[in-house]
Phi, psi and omega in degrees: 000322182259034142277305198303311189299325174298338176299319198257347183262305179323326177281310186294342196255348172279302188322297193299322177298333174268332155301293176314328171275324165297280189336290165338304177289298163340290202292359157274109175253131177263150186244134188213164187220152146245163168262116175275108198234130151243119147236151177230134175325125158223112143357135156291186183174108189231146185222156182202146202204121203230131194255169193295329184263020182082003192273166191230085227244147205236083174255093153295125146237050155250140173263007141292343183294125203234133209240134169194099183270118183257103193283126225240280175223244164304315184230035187220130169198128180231144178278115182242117180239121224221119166211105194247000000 
């Protein structure tokens, strides 16, 4: 009988111990970074928006693109938009 326990506590203190070294190993990480380049198209897209009270809101993702509202006369305004 006291061989089986020694048998049996030596399986038990390795299992706690092989548990406890996975753990360990699990809980260690390594960290590393790359540099990643994509590249892609992007379509211009130029939009204007002119709301009932006259305000006019202009949104590019050309960066030259340029907007020049010129009030001509009473009920005449004109938009001038340049996007090249």
């Amino acid at each position: 009988m006291g061989r089986r326990s020694h048998l049996i506590r030596n399986i038990m203190a390795l299992t706690i111990i092989l548990l406890g070294t996975t753990g360990l190993l699990s809980a260690s990480r390594t960290v590393s970074s790359q540099m990643i380049h994509i590249w892609a198209y992007i379509p211009p897209a130029t939009m204007i928006e002119v709301a009932d009270d006259g305000e006019v809101d202009f949104t590019s993702n050309i960066y030259s693109a340029s907007l020049n509202v010129s009030p001509r006369s009473d009920s005449t305004t004109l938009l001038s938009v340049i996007a090249l």
